[in-house]
KOLPA-937273 format. One record per residue (C-alpha): residue in one letter; x, y, z; residue number from 1. Coordinates in steps of 0.02 Angstrom, whole numbers, always signed. Each point is the difference from the previous one (the first is absolute). Example, Ala and Ser with C-alpha at 12.3 -4.5 7.8 and 13.67 -1.06 7.14 Angstrom:
! residues 2
REC code      x      y      z pos
REC    A   +615   -225   +390   1
REC    S    +69   +172    -33   2
! end
This chain:
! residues 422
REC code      x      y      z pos
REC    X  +2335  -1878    +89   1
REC    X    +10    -13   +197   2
REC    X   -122   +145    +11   3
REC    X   -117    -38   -140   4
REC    X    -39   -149    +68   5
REC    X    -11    +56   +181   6
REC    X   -130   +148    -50   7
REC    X    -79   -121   -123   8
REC    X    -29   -117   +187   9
REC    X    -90   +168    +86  10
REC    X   -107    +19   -161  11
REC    X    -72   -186     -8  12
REC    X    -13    +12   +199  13
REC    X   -129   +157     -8  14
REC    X    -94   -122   -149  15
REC    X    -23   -152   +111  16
REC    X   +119    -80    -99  17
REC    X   +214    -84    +18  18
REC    X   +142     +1   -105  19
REC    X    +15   -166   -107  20
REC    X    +94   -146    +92  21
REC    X   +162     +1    -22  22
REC    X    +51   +190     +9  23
REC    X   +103     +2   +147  24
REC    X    -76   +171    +23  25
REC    X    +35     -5   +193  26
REC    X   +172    -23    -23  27
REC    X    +44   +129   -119  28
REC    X   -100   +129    +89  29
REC    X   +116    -36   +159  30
REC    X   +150    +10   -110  31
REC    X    -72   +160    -77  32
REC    X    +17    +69   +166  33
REC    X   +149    -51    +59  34
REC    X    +79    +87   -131  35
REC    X   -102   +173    +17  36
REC    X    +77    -20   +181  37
REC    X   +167    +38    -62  38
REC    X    -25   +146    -90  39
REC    X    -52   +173    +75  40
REC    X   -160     -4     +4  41
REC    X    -19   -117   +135  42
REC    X   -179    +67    +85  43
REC    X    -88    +40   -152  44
REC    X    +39   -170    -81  45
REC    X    -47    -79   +167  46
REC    X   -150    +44     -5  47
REC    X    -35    -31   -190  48
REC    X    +40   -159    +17  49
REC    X   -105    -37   +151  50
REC    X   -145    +35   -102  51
REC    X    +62   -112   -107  52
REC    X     +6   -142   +128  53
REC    X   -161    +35    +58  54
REC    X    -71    -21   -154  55
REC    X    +83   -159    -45  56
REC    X    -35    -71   +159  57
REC    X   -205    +25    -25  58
REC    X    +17    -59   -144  59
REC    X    +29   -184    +63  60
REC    X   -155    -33    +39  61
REC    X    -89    +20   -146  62
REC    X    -49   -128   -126  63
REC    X   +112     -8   -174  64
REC    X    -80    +71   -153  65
REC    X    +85    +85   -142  66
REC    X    -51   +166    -24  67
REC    X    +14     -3   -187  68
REC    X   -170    -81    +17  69
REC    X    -97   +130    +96  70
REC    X    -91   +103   -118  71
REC    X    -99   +142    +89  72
REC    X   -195    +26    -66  73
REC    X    -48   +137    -64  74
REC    X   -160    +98    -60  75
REC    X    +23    +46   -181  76
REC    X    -87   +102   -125  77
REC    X     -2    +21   -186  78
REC    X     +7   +186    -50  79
REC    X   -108    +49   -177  80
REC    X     -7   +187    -50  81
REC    X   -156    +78    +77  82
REC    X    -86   +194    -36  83
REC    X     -4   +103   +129  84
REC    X    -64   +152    +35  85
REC    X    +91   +152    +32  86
REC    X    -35    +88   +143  87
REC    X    +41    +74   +184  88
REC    X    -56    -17   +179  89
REC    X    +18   +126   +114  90
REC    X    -81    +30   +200  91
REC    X   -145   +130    -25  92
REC    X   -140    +76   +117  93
REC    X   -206    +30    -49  94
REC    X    -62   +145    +36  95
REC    X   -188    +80    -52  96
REC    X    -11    +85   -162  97
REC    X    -78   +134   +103  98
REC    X    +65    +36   +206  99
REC    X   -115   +132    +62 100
REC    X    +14    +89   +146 101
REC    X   -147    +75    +79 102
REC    X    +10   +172    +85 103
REC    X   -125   +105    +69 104
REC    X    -17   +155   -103 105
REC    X    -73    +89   +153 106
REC    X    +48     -4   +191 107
REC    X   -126    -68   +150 108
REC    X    -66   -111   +118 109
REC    X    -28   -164    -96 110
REC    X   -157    -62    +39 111
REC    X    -26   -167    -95 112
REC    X    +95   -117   -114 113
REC    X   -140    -51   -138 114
REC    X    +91   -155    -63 115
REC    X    +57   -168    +42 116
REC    X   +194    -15    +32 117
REC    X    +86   -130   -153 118
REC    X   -171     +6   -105 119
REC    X     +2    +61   -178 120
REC    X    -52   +176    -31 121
REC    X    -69    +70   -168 122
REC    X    +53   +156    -20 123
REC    X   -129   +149    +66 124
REC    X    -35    -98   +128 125
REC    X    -16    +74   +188 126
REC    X   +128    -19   +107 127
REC    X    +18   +117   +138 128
REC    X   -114   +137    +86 129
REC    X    +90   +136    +70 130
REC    X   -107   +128   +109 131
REC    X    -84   +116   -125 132
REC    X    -62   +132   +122 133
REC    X   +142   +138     -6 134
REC    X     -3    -27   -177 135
REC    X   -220    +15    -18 136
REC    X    +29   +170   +116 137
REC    X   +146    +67   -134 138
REC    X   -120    -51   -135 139
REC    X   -141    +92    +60 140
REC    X   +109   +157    +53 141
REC    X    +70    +13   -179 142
REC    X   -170    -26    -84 143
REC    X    -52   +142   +122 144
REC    X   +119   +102    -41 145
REC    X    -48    -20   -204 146
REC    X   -165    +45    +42 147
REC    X    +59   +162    +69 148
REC    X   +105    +34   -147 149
REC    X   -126    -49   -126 150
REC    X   -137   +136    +83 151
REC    X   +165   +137    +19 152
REC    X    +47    -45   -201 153
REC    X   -198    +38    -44 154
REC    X     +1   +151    +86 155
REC    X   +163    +66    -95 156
REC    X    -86    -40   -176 157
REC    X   -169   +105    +45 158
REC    X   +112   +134    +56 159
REC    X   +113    -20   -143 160
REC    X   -169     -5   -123 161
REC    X    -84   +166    +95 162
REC    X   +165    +89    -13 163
REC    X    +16    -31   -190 164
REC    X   -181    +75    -35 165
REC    X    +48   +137   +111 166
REC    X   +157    +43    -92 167
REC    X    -75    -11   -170 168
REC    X   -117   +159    +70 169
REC    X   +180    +61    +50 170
REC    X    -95    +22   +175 171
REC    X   +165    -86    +81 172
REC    X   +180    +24    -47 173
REC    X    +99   -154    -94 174
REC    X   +101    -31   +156 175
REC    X   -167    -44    +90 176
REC    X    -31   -120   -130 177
REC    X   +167    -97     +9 178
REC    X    +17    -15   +168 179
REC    X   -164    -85    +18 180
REC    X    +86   -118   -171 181
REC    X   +146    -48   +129 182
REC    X   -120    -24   +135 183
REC    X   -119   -131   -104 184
REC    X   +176    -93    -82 185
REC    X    +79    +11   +206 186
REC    X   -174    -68    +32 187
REC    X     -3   -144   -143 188
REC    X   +186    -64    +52 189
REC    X    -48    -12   +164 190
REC    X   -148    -94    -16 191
REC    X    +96   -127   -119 192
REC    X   +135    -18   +140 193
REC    X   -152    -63   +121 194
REC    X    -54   -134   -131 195
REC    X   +181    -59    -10 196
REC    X     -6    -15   +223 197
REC    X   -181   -100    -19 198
REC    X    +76   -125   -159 199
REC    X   +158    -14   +127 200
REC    X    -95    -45   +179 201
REC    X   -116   -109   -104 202
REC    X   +170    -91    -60 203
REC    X    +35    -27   +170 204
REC    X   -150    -52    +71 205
REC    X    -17   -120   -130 206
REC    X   +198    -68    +43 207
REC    X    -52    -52   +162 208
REC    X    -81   -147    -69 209
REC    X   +152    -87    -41 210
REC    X    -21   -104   -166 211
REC    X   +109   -141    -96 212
REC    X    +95    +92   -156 213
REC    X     +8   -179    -72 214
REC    X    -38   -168     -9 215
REC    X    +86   -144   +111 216
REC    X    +24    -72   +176 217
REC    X    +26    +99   +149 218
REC    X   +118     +4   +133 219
REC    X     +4     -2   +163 220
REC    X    -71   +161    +88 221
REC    X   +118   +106    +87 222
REC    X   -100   +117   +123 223
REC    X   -134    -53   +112 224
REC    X   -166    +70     -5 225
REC    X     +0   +184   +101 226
REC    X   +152    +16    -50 227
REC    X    +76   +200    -61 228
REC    X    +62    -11   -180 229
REC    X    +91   +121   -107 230
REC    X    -14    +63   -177 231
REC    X   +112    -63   -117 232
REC    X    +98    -98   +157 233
REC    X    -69   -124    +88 234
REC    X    +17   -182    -90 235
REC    X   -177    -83     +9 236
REC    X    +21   -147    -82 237
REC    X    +57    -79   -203 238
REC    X    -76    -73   -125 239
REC    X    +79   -112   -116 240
REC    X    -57    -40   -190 241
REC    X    +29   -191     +6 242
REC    X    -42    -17   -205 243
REC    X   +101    +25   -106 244
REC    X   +169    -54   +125 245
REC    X   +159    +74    -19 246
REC    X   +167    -84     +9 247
REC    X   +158   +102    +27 248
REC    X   +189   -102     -7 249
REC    X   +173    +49   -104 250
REC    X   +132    -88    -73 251
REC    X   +176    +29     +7 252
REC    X    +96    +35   -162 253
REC    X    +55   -188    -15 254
REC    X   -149    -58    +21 255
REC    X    -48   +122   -143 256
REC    X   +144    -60   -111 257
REC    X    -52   -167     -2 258
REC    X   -167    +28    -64 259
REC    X    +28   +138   -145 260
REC    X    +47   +158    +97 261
REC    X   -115   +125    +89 262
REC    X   -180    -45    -10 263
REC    X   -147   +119    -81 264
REC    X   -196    -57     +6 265
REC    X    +51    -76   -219 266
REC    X   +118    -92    +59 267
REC    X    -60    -93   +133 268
REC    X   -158   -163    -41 269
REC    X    -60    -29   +155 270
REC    X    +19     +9   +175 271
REC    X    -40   -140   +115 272
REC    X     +4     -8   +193 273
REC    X    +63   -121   +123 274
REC    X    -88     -3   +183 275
REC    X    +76    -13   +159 276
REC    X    -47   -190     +5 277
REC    X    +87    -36   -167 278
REC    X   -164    -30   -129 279
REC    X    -16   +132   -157 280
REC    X   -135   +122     +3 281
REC    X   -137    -33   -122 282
REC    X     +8   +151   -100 283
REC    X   +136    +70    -98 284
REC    X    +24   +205    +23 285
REC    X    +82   +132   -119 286
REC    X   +139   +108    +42 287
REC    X    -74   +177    +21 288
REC    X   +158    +94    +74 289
REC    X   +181     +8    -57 290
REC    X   +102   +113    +72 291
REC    X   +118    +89   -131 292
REC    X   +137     -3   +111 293
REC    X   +124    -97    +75 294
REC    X     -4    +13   +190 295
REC    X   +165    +69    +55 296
REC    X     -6    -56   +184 297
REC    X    -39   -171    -38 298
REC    X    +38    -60   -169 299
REC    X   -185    -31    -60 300
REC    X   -138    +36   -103 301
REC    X   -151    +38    +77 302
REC    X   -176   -110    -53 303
REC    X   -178    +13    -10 304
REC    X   -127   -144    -33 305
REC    X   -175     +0    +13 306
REC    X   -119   -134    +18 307
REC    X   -160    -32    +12 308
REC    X    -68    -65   +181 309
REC    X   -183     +2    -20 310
REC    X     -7   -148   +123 311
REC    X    +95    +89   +152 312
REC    X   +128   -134     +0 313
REC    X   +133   +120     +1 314
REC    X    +18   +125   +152 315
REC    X   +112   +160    +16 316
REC    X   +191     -8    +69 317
REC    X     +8   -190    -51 318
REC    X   +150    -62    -44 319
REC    X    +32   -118   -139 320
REC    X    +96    +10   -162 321
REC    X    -18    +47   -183 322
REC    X    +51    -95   -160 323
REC    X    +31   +100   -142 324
REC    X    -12    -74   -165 325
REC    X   +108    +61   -164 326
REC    X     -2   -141   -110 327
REC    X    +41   -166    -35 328
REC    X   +180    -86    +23 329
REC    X    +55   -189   -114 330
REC    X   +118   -120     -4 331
REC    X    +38    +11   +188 332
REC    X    -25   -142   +132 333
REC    X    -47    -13   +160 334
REC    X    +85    -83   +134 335
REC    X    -56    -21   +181 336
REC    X    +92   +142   +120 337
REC    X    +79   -147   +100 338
REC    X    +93    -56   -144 339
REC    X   +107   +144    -31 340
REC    X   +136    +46   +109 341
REC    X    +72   +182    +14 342
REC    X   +199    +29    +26 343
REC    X   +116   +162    -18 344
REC    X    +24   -105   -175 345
REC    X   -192    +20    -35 346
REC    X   -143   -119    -16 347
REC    X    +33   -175    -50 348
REC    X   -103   -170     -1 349
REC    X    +52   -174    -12 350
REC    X    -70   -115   -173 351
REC    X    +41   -167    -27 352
REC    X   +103    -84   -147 353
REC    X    -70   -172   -113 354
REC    X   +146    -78   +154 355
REC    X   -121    +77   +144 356
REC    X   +167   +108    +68 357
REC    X    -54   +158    +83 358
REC    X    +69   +168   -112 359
REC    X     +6   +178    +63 360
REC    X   -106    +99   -118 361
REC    X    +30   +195    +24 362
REC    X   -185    +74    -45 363
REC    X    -50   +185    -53 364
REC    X   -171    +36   +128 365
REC    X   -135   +108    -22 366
REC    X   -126    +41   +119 367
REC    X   -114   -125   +115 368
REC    X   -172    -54    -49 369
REC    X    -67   -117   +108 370
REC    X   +113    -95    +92 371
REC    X    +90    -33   -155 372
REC    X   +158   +104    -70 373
REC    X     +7    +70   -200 374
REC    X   +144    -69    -54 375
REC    X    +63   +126   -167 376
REC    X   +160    -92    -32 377
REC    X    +79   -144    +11 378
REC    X   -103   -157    -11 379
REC    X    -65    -78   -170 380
REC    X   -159    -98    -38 381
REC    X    +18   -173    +76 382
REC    X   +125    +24   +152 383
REC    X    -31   -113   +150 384
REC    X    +23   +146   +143 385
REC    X    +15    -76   +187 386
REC    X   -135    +65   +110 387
REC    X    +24    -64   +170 388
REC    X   +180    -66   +117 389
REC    X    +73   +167    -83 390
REC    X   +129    -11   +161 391
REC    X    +51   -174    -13 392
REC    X    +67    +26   -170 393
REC    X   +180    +13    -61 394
REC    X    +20    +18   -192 395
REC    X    +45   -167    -86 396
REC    X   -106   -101   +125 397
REC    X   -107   -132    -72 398
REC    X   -198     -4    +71 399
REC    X   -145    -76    -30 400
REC    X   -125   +103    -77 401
REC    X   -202    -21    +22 402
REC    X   -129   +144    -55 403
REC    X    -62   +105   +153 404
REC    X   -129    -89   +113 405
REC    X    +42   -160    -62 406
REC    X   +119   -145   +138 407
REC    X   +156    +14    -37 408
REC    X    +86   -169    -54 409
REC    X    +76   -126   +112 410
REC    X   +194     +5     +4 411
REC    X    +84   -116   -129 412
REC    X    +27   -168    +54 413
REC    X   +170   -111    -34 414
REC    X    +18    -37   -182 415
REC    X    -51   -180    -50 416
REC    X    +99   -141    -12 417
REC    X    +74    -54   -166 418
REC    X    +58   -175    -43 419
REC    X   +180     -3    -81 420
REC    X    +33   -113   -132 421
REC    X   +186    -84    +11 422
! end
């Protein structure tokens, strides 16, 4: 009893408030002390009990009020079953449908960049110059060089045609004849091997104007002008296909369990994205990747979307994060985040009984949308669930509810007098 009412003193004293007159309080916590002192544990109880004393004594100077009357306000709502949709979030990246990399095909001085650096491109267009005159000299060495092979291959075909009459008088021998047949076929190969060197340094000459294989914005340009640039090496600049707008993210294989399993482009309705600054992007996208595949490293499933981004508002290597929709979810209820508390026991909230006593209600969550949790299991249609002075709370404490945003009620005043009949 001694220490009861001793720890009951500390408790009022941290409220503002005293023991009721009459308690004697001071004197039994004394006494409660002077018999710890003869036991063993003489420092440990010394010091217990000094807390004690210092709690009792700051308790003196507070005004008397019962605390059976303090009823703490709280912010209460009244849960109804809700539909919600089901679906998962996950971090994800854009990137353009099409990331081109542009390359000379041939080495040289560069001479001139023939476009302005961020603009949109079509593609065709000029880009680059790179010097053409090594390539105009091979040009007009190989077409030289056909010439000379054309005149050689009609030479071989009179011979072969002079011969032929010839042996038909038998005024040659066969051999003759087919020797000047090997010469006019030696003759005809070689004159098709010098059209294949002209159709190959007019390719070239023709790669040192450096055009855009597609359609999109351009990047920065790597080289300066007079600059030497290699075939097939040297990075000139990107270009980026803006429209359609890819968006690549995964989801882990709980994350996958809660909506249905692994995802495919059927099962999925619609996916929707959420930008850095927290608004949804106006238009929905389709899933147009699903890998088949469970990533082994990393637990996930690898994810496609597309969208369409016709008004540039979407740039490559953003981050923000896709919602992918399965279906629909009913008879759940939502419940602000603040209101549920998470223990090695679980989730749990606190509701209200027709008394106004606080209860500990253990909950079965979902997943977050909004700032509100889905609550599976657990509440019914109609509970009271506390939203707000989760921490002063003790279950069986009476409090005085008010919906959210509203003033909370004054504290109860002394109950009114009643006239007693003798």
């Amino acid at each position: 009893t001694y220490i009861h009412e001793c720890m009951q003193a500390i408790i009022l004293s941290k409220r503002g408030l005293t023991m009721p007159a009459g308690s004697n309080y001071k004197n039994k916590c004394h006494k409660l002390l002077a018999a710890i002192r003869s036991k063993a544990l003489i420092i440990l109880a010394t010091g217990a009990m000094g807390i004690v004393l210092t709690g009792c004594g700051k308790g003196s100077s507070a005004p008397a009020q019962p605390p059976g009357d303090m009823a703490l306000p709280v912010s209460v709502i009244e849960v109804q079953p809700a539909t919600v949709p089901v679906s998962a979030e996950a971090v994800a990246q854009t990137e353009g449908a099409k990331e081109v990399e542009i390359r000379p095909r041939v080495g040289g001085i560069l001479l001139k960049r023939l476009y302005e650096e961020g603009a949109p491109v079509k593609a065709g267009q000029s880009m680059f110059r790179i010097d053409p005159v090594p390539y105009q000299y091979a040009l007009d060495q190989a077409r030289a060089q056909l010439a000379e092979q054309r005149a050689r291959m009609a030479q071989t075909e009179r011979e072969e045609k002079r011969l032929h009459d010839l042996l038909t008088n038998q005024a040659i021998s066969q051999r003759e004849y087919d020797n000047a047949v090997s010469d006019s076929a030696i003759a005809r190969a070689a004159q098709q091997a010098a059209e294949a060197r002209v159709r190959d340094a007019e390719r070239n000459l023709s790669y040192t104007l450096v055009t855009a294989p597609v359609s999109g914005i351009s990047g920065r340009f790597q080289f300066s002008e007079g600059a030497l640039v290699e075939a097939n090496s040297s990075l000139l600049t990107t270009i980026v296909q803006l429209t359609p707008i890819w968006v690549r993210f995964s989801l882990s294989d709980n994350e996958l369990a809660q909506i249905g399993g692994p995802l495919t482009e059927q099962k999925v309705r619609k996916v929707t994205l959420i930008l850095p600054d927290g608004t949804e992007y106006g238009k929905e996208g389709e899933l147009n990747f699903a890998a088949s595949r469970i990533d082994p490293t990393l637990g996930t499933q690898q994810l496609r979307a597309t969208f369409d981004n016709s008004d540039n508002q979407l740039l490559p290597g953003q981050f923000v994060r896709a919602r992918v929709t399965t279906g629909e979810r009913s008879g759940v209820f939502l419940v602000p985040q603040i209101a549920v508390q998470t223990s090695d026991l679980g989730k749990s909230g606190y509701t209200l009984d027709d008394k106004n006593q606080v209860t500990v209600r253990p909950v079965v969550a979902g997943q977050w949308i909004g700032t509100d949790w889905i609550i599976l299991e657990g509440l019914k249609a109609g509970d009271k669930v506390v939203v707000d002075n989760i921490i002063k709370l003790r279950p069986g404490a009476r409090v005085s509810p008010h919906a959210p945003g509203e003033m909370p009620l004054g504290p109860p005043g002394p109950p009114a007098a009643t006239d007693k009949k003798t």
